[in-house]
C-alpha positions as CSV (number, residue, x, y, z in Angstrom):
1,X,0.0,0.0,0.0
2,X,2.9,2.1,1.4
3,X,4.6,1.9,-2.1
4,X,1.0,2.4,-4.6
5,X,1.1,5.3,-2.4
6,X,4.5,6.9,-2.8
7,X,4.8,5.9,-6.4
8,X,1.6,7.7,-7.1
9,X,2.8,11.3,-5.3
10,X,6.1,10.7,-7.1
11,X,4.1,10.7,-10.5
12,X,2.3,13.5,-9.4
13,X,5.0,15.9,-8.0
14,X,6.5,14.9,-11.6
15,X,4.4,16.4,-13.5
16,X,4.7,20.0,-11.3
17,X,6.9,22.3,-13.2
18,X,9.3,24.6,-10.4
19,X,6.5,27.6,-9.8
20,X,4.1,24.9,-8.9
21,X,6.4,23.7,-6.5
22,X,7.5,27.0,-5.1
23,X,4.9,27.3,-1.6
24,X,6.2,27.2,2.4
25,X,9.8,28.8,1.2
26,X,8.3,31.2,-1.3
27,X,5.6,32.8,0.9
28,X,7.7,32.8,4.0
29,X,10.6,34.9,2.4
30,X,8.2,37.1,0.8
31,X,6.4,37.8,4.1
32,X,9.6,38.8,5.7
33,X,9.5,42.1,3.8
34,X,6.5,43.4,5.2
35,X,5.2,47.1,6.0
36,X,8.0,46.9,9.6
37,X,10.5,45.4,7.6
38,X,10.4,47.8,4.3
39,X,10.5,50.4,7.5
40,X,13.7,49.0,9.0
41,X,15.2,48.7,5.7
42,X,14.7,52.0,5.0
43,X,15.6,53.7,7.7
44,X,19.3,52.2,7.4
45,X,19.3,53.0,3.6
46,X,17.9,56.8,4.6
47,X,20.5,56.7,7.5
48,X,23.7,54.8,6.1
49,X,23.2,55.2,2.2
50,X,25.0,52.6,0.4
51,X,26.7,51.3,3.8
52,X,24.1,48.8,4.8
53,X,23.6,46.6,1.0
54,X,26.3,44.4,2.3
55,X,24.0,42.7,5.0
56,X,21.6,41.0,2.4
57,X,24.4,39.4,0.7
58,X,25.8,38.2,4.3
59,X,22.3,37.6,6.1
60,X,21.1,35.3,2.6
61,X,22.8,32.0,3.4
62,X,22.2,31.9,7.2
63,X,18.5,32.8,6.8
64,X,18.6,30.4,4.2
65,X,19.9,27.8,6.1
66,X,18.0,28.2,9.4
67,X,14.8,28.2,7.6
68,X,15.6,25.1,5.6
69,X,16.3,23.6,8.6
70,X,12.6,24.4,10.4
71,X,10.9,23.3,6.8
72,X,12.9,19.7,7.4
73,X,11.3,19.8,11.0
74,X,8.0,20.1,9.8
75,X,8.5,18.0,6.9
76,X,10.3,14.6,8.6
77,X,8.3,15.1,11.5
78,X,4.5,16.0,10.7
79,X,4.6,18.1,13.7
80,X,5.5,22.0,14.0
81,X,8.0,23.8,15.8
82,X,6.6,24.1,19.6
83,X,5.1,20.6,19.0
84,X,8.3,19.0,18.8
85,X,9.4,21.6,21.1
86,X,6.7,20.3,23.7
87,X,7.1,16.5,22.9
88,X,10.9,16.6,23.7
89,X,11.9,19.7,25.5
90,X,10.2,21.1,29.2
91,X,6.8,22.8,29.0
92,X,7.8,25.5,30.7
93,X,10.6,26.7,28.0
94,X,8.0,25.6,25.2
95,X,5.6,28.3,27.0
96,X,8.2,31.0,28.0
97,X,9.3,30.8,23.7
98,X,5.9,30.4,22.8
99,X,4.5,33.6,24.7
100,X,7.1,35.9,24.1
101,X,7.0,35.1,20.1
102,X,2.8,35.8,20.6
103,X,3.8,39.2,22.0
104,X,6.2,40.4,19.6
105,X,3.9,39.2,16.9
106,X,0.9,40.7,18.3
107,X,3.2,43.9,18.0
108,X,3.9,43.4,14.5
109,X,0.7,43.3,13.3
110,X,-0.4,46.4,15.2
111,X,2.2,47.9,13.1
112,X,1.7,46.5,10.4
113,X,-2.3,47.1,10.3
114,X,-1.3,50.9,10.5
115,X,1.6,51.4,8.2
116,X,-1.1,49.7,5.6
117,X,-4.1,52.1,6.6
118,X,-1.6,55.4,6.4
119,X,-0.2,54.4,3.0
120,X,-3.7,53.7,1.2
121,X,-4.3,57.4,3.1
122,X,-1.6,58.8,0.8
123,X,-2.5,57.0,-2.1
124,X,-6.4,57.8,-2.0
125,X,-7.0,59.5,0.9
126,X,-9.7,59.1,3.7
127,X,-9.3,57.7,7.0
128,X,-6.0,55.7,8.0
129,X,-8.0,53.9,11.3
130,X,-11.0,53.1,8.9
131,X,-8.9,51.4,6.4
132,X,-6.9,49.7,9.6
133,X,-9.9,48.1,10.6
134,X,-10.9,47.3,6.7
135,X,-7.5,45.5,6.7
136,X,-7.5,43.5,9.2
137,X,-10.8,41.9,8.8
138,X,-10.5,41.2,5.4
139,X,-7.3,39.3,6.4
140,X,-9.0,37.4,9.0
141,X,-12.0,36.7,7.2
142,X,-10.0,35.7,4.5
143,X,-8.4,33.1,6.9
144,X,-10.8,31.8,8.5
145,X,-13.2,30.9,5.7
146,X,-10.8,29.9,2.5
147,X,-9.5,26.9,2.9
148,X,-5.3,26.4,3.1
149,X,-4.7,25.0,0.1
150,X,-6.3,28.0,-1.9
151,X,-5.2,30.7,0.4
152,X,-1.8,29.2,0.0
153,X,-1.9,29.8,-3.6
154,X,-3.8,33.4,-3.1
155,X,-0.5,34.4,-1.1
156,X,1.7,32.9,-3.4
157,X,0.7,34.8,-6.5
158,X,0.8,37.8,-3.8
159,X,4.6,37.5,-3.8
160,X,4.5,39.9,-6.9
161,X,3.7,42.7,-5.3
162,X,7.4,42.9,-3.9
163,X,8.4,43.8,-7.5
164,X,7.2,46.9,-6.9
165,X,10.3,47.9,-5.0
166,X,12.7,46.2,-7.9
167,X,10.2,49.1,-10.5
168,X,11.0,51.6,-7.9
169,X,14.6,51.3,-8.5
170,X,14.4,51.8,-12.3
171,X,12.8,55.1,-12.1
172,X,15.1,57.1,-10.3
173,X,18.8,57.4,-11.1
174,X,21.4,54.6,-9.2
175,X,25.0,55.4,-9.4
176,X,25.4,51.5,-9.8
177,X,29.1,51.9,-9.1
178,X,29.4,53.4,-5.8
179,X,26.2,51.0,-4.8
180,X,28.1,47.5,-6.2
181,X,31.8,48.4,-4.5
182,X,30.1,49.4,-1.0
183,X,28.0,46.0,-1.5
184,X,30.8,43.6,-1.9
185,X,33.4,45.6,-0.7
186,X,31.6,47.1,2.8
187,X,33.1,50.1,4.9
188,X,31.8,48.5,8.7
189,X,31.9,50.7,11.2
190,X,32.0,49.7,14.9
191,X,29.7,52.9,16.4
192,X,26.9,52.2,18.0
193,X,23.8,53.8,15.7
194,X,25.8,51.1,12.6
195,X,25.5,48.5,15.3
196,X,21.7,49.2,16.4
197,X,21.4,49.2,12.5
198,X,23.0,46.2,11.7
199,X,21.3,43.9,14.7
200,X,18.0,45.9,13.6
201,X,18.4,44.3,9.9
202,X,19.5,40.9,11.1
203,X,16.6,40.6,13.4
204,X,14.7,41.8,11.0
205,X,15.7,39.2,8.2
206,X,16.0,36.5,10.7
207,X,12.9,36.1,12.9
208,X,11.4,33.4,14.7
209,X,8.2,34.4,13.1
210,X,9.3,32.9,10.4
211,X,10.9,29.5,11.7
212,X,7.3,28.5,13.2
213,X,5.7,29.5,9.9
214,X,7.5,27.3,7.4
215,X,7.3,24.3,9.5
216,X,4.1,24.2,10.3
217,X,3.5,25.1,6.6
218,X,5.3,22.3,5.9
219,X,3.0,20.5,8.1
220,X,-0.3,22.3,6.0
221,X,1.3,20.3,2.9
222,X,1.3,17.0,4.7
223,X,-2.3,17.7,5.9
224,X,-3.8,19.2,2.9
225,X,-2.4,16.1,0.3
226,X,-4.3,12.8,0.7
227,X,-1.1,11.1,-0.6
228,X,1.5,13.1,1.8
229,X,3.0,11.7,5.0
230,X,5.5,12.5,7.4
231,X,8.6,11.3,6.4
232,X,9.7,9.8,9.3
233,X,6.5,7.5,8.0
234,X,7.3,7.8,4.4
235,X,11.1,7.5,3.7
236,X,10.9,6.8,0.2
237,X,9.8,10.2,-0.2
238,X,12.9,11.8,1.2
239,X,14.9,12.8,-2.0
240,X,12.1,14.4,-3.5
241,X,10.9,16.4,-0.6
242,X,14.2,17.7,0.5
243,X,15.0,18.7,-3.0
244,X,12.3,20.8,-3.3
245,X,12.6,22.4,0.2
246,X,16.1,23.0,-0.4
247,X,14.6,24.6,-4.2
248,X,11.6,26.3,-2.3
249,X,13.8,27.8,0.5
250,X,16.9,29.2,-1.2
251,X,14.7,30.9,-4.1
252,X,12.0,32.0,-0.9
253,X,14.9,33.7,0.3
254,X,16.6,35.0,-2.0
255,X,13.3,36.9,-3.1
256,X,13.5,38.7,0.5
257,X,16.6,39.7,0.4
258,X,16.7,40.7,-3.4
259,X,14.1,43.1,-2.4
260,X,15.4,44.3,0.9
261,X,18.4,45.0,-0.9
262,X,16.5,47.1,-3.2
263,X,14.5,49.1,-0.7
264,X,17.8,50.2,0.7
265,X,19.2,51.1,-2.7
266,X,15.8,53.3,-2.9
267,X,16.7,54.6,0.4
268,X,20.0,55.4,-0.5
269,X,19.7,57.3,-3.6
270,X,16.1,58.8,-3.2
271,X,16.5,60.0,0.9
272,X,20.3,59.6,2.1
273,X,21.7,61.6,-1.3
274,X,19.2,64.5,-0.5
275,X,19.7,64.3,3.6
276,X,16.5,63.0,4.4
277,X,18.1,60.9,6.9
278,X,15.5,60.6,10.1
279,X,12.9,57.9,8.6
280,X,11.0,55.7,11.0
281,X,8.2,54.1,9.2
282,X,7.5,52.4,5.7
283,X,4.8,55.1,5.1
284,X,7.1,57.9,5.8
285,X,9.6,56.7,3.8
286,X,6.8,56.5,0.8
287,X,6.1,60.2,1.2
288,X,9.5,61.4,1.5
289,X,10.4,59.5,-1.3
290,X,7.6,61.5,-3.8
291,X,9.5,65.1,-3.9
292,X,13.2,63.7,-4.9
293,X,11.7,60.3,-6.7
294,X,8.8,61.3,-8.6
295,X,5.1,60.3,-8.2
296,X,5.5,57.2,-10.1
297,X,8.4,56.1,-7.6
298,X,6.4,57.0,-4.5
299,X,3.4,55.2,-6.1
300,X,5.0,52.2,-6.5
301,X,6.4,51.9,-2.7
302,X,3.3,52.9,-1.1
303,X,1.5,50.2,-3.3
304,X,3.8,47.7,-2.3
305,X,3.4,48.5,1.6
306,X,-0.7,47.5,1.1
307,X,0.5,44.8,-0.6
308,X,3.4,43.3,1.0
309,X,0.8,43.9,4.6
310,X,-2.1,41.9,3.0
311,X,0.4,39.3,2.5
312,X,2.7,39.6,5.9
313,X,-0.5,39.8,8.3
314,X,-1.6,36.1,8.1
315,X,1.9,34.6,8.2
316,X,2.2,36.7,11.8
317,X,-0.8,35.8,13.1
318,X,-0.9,32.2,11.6
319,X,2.4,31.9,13.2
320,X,1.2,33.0,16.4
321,X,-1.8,30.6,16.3
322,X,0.5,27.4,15.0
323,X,3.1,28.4,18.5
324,X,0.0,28.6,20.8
325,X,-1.6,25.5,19.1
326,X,1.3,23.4,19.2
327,X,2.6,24.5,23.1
328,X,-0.7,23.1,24.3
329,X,-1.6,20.6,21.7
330,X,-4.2,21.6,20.1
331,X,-5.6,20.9,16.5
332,X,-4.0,23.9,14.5
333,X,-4.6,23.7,10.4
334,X,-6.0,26.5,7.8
335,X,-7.3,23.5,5.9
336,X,-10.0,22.7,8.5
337,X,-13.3,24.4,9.2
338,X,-13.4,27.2,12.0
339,X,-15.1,24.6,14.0
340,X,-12.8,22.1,13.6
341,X,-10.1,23.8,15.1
342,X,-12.1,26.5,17.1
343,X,-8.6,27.4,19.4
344,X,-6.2,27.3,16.7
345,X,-8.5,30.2,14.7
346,X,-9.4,32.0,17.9
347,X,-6.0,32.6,18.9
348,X,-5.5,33.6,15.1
349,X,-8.2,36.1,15.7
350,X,-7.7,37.4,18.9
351,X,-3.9,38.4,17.9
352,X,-5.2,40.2,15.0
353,X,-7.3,42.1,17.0
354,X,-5.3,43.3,19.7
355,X,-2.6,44.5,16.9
356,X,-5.5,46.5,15.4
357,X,-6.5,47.3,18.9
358,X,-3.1,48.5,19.1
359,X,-3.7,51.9,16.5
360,X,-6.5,53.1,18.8
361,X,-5.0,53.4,21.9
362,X,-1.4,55.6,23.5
363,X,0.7,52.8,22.5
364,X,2.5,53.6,19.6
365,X,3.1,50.7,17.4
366,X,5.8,52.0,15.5
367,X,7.7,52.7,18.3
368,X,7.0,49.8,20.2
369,X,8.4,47.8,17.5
370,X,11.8,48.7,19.2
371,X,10.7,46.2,21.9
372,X,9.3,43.6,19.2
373,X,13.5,43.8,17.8
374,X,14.5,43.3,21.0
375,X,12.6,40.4,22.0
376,X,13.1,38.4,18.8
377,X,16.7,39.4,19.0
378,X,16.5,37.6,22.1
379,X,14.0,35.0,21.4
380,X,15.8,34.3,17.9
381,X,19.2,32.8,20.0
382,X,17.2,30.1,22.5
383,X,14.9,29.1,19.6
384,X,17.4,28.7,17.1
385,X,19.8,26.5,19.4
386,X,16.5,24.5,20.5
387,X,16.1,23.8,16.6
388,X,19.9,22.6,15.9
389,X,19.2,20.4,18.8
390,X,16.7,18.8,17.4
391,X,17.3,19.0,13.8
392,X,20.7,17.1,14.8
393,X,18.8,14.4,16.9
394,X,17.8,11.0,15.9
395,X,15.4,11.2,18.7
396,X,13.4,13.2,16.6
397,X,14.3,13.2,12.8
398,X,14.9,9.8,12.8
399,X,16.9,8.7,9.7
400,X,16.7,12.1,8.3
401,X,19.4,14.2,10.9
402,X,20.3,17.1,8.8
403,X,23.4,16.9,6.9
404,X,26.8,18.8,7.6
405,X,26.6,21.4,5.1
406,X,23.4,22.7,7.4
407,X,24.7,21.6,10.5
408,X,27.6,24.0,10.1
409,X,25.6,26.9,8.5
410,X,22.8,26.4,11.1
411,X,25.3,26.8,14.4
412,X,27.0,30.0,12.2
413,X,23.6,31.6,11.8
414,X,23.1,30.9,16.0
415,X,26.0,32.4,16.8
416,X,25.6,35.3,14.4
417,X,22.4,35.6,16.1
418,X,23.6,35.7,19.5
419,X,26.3,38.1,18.5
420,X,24.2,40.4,17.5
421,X,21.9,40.0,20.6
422,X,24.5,40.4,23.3
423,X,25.4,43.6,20.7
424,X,22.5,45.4,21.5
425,X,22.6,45.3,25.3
426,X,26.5,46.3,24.8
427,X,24.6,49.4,22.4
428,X,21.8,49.6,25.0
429,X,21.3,53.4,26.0
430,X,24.4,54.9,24.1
């Protein structure tokens, strides 16, 4: 039965040209350059110029790597993140990890919801907290109610909003030679702000977030695909599925930081070259881009903040709602009803709301997502070396350990990662 059953999903996944196979990776890098990140991003290119390209060429294979690493936990294992996490490791670490992600999520979206309300305000006018609310609930109704393995390809094909920021680029004047020697060949400073920057970026391009999304993703393939199994219960799947992870994630990634790259490079020559050098948020970065860039330019990048929002929203609080599920053991999948998984979607809910909740009270979301850098600065190190742990034992992967060439970039990406934390405490206050 076993092999009827793997010989017809190998003649199946056959016939899938390398778009088709493009999903978990894809929409996970994609996600990363959402209406916080595009803010981060340019902020450094506003602040640094040309001095900051140099981190998406460095930050590509360990992001890479890590987030292969969580796709081969879900994959081999048929379980997410914080359910292996609470299958092997203490509850009460599974819980600390799990709620502190939920925060700093919760966060995100907030800020998030409001960057995409004020840049539809500059694009068409109107209210900001009316189109807020407009966004979030078409992003939760829009979860709850289409099944995963539509709204999977809804978000992939969503992906092309981010070329919006590649467009923005070609309608404004680059000095590509100054940009490519400061890329390849970096000038790194050692003060503090450059620091701030540079752990701001990594944290930025290597969140947790996006670990718990890809392997429970991962997971969503298993569930969704009558002929799918875990392959610590299918082996002779392995090749096959690990070759198109591997394919999924690397091109995923490479997306994100191709366009964070770009977004600084906008930064760079649209704000820093005219000394528009305080920028704080995605939308204020659109509207200071319009008198030096052109309307077309600042069309383009606060058309891609909507867009880039619509599709960054459901991976946080998806991500949020996977974490809780899996920490208490719950039935977490966007393929079943609302019903059938009435937890899993309320916690999905309720941590869209609050971050919309967020725009109408004192707390500033922008600036509160200093503390959301901090704690997945902080959260990044503990998860990350909770991953290698169990990426690396049999215990849990079975046959299907990760190989070398990921055990070594997966401990370099940790200790990047915990670099960069105990960096900003060391920068703390100065």
């Amino acid at each position: 039965m076993n092999n009827i059953k793997n010989q017809s999903k190998k003649t199946r996944t056959s016939k899938k040209n390398l778009l088709q196979q493009l999903g978990p990776g894809l929409i996970t890098g994609a996600s990363d350059d959402d209406p916080s990140g595009i803010g981060t991003y340019s902020q450094v290119g506003a602040q640094f110029g040309y001095g900051m390209l140099w981190t998406m060429l460095f930050s590509y294979p360990l992001m890479a790597a890590i987030q292969e690493i969580s796709a081969r936990l879900g994959r081999v294992t048929g379980r997410g993140i914080a359910g292996n996490m609470r299958r092997y490791y203490p509850r009460w670490l599974t819980y600390i990890v799990v709620g502190l992600l939920l925060i700093a999520n919760v966060i995100n979206i907030g800020a998030d919801i409001g960057a995409m309300g004020a840049a539809l305000k500059l694009l068409i006018g109107g209210s900001a907290p009316l189109y807020a609310v407009l966004f979030a609930l078409t992003s939760l109704l829009l979860q709850v109610f289409v099944p995963y393995n539509k709204y999977a390809a809804i978000l992939k094909w969503m992906t092309l909003v981010l070329l919006a920021y590649v467009a923005t680029v070609f309608v404004v004047h680059v000095p590509w030679g100054q940009a490519l020697k400061e890329t390849f060949v970096p000038n790194i400073s050692f003060k503090a702000d450059y620091l701030t920057a540079l752990i701001a970026v990594l944290g930025t391009t290597i969140s947790p977030y996006l670990f718990f999304w890809q392997a429970s993703e991962e997971v969503e393939e298993i569930d969704s695909n009558p002929i799918a199994d875990a392959l610590n219960r299918s082996p002779g799947d392995a090749d096959e599925e690990f070759q198109r992870i591997k394919a999924d994630t690397y091109i995923g990634m490479a997306v994100s930081n191709i366009i964070a790259f770009f977004i600084i490079l906008t930064a760079s020559v649209t704000l820093n070259a005219y000394g528009k050098t305080n920028i704080e948020t995605a939308s204020q970065a659109a509207e200071a881009l319009r008198p030096v860039g052109g309307d077309f330019a600042f069309l383009l990048f606060a058309a891609g903040i909507v867009g880039t929002g619509l599709l960054a929203v459901p991976v946080l609080a998806g991500s949020a709602a996977y974490a809780v599920s899996g920490a208490f053991g719950w039935r977490a999948s966007l393929e079943r009803k609302a019903l059938q998984a009435k937890r899993f979607y309320s916690v999905l809910a309720v941590s869209t709301l609050i971050g919309l909740g967020l725009n109408f009270t004192s707390i500033d979301p922008i600036k509160a997502l200093f503390w959301t850098a901090v704690i997945n600065g902080v959260l990044a190190v503990p998860v990350m070396i909770v991953m290698m742990l169990m990426a690396t034992n049999s215990d849990v992967m079975g046959q299907f350990t990760i190989p070398r060439r990921l055990k070594i970039m997966g401990w370099l990406a940790t200790a990047v990662m915990l670099a960069a934390a105990v960096g900003l405490f060391a920068t703390w206050g100065r």
